[in-house]
The first five atom37 places (N, CA, C, CB, O) and aatype in JSON, in Angstrom:
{
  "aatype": [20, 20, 20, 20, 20, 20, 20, 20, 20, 20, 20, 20, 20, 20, 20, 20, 20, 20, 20, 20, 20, 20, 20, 20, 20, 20, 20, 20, 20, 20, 20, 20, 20, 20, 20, 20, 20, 20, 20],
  "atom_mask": [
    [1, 1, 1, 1, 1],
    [1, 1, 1, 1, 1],
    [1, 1, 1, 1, 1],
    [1, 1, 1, 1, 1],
    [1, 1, 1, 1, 1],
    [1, 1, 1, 1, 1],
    [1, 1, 1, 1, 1],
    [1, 1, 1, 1, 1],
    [1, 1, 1, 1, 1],
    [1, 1, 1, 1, 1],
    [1, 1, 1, 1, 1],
    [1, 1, 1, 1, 1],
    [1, 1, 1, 1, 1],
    [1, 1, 1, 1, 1],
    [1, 1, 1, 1, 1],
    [1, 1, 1, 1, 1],
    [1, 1, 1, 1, 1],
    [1, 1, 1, 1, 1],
    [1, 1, 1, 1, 1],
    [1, 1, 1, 1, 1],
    [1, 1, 1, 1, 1],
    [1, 1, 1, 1, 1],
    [1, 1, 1, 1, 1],
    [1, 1, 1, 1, 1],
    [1, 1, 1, 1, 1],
    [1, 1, 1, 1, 1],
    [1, 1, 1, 1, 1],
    [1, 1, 1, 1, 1],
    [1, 1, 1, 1, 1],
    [1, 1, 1, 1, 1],
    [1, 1, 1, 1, 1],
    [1, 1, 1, 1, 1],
    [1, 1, 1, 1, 1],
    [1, 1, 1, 1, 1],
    [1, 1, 1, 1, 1],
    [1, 1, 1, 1, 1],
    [1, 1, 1, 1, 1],
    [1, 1, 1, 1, 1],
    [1, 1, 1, 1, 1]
  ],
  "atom_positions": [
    [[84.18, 109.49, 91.96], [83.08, 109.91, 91.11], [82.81, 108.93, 89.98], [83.36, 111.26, 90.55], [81.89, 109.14, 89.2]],
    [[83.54, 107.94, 89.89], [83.95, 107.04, 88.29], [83.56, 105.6, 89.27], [86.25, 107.18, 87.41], [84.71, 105.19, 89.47]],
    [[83.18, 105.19, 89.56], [83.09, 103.78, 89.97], [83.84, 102.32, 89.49], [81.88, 103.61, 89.77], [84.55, 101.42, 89.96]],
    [[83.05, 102.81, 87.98], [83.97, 101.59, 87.49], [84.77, 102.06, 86.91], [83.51, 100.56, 86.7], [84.62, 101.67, 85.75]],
    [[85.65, 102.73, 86.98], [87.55, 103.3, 86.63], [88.0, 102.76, 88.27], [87.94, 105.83, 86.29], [87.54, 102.9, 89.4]],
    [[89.25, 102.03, 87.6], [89.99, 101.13, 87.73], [90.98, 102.06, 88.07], [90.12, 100.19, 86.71], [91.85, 102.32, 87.23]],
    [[90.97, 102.75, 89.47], [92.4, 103.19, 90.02], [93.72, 103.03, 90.21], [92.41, 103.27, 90.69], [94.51, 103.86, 90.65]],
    [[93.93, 101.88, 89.84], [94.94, 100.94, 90.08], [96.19, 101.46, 88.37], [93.97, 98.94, 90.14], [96.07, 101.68, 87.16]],
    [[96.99, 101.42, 89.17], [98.09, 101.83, 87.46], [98.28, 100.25, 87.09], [100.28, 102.88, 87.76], [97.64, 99.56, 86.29]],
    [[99.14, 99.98, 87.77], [99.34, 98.3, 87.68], [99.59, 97.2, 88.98], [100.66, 98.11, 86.81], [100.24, 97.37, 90.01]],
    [[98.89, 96.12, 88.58], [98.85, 95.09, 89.52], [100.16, 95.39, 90.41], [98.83, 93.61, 88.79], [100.05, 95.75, 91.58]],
    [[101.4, 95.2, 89.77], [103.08, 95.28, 90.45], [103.19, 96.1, 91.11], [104.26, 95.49, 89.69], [103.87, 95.81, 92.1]],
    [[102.58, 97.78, 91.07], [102.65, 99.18, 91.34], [101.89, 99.25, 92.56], [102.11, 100.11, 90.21], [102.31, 99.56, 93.68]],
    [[100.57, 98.88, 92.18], [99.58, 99.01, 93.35], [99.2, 98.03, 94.27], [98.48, 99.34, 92.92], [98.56, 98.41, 95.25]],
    [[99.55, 96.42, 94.1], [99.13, 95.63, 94.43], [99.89, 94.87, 95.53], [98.84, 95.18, 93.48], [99.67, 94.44, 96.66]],
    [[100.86, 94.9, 94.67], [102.11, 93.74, 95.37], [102.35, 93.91, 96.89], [103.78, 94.0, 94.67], [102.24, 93.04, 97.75]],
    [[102.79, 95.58, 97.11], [102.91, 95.94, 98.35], [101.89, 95.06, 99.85], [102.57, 97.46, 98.09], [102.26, 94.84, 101.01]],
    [[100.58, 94.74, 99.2], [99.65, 94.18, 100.28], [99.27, 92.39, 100.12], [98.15, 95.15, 100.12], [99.09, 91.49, 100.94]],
    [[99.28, 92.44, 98.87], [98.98, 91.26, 98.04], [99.63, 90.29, 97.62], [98.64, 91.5, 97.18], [99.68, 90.25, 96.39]],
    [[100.34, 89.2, 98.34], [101.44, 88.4, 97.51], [100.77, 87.06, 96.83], [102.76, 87.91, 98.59], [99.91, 86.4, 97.41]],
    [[101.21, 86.8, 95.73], [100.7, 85.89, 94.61], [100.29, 84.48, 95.71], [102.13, 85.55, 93.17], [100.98, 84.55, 96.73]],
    [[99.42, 83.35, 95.7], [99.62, 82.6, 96.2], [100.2, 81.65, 95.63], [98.9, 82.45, 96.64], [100.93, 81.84, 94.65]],
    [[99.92, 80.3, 96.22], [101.1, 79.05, 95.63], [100.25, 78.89, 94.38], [101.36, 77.27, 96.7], [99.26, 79.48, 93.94]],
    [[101.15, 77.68, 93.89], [100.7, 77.38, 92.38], [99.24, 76.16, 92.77], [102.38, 76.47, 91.25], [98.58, 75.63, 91.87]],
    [[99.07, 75.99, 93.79], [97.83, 75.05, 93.99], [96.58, 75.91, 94.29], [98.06, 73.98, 95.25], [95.64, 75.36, 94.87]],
    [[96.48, 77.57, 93.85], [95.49, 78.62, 93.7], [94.72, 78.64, 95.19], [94.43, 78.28, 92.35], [93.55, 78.93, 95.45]],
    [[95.74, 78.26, 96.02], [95.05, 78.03, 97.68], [95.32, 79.71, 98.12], [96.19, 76.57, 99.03], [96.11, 80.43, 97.52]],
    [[94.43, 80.16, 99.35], [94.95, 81.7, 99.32], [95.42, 81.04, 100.76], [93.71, 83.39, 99.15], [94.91, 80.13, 101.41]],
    [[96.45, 81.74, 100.99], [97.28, 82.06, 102.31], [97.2, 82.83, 102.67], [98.32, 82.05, 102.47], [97.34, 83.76, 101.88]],
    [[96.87, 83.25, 104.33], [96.81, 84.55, 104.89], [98.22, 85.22, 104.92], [96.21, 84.45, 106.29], [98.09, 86.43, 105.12]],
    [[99.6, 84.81, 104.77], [100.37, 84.88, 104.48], [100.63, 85.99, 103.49], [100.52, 83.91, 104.37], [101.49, 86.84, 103.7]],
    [[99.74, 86.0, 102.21], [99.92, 86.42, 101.48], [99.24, 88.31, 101.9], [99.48, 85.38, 100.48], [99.77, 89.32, 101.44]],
    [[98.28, 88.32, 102.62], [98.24, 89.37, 102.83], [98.43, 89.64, 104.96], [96.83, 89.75, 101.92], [98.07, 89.02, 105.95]],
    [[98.97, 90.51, 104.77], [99.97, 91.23, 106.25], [99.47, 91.33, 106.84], [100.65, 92.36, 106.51], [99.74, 90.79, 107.92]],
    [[97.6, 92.57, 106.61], [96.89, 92.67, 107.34], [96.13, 91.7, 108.13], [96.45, 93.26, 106.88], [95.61, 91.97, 109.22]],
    [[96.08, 90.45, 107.48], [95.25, 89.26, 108.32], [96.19, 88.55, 108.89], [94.32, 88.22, 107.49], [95.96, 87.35, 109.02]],
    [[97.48, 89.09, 109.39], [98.33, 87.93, 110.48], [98.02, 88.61, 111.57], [100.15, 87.64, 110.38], [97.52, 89.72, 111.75]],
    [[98.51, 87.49, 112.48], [98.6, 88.13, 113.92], [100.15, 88.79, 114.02], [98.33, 86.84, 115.22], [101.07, 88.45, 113.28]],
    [[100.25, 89.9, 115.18], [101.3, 90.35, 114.95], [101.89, 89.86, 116.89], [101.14, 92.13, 114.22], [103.04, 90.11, 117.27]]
  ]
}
């Protein structure tokens, strides 16, 4: 009902689980998220 409310408690809490930080050269790795590998 809130659109812009921000569901999220915290990045660490809600995020991490799907989302892993990428390298320090700000490149994204599919790596970083699970759902886009092949299994």
């Amino acid at each position: 009902d809130a659109p812009a409310k921000n569901v999220a408690v915290s990045y660490e809490a809600d995020c991490m689980g799907c989302h892993v930080p990428a390298a320090k050269t700000d490149r994204v790795f599919i790596q970083g998220y699970p759902t886009l590998t092949q299994h």
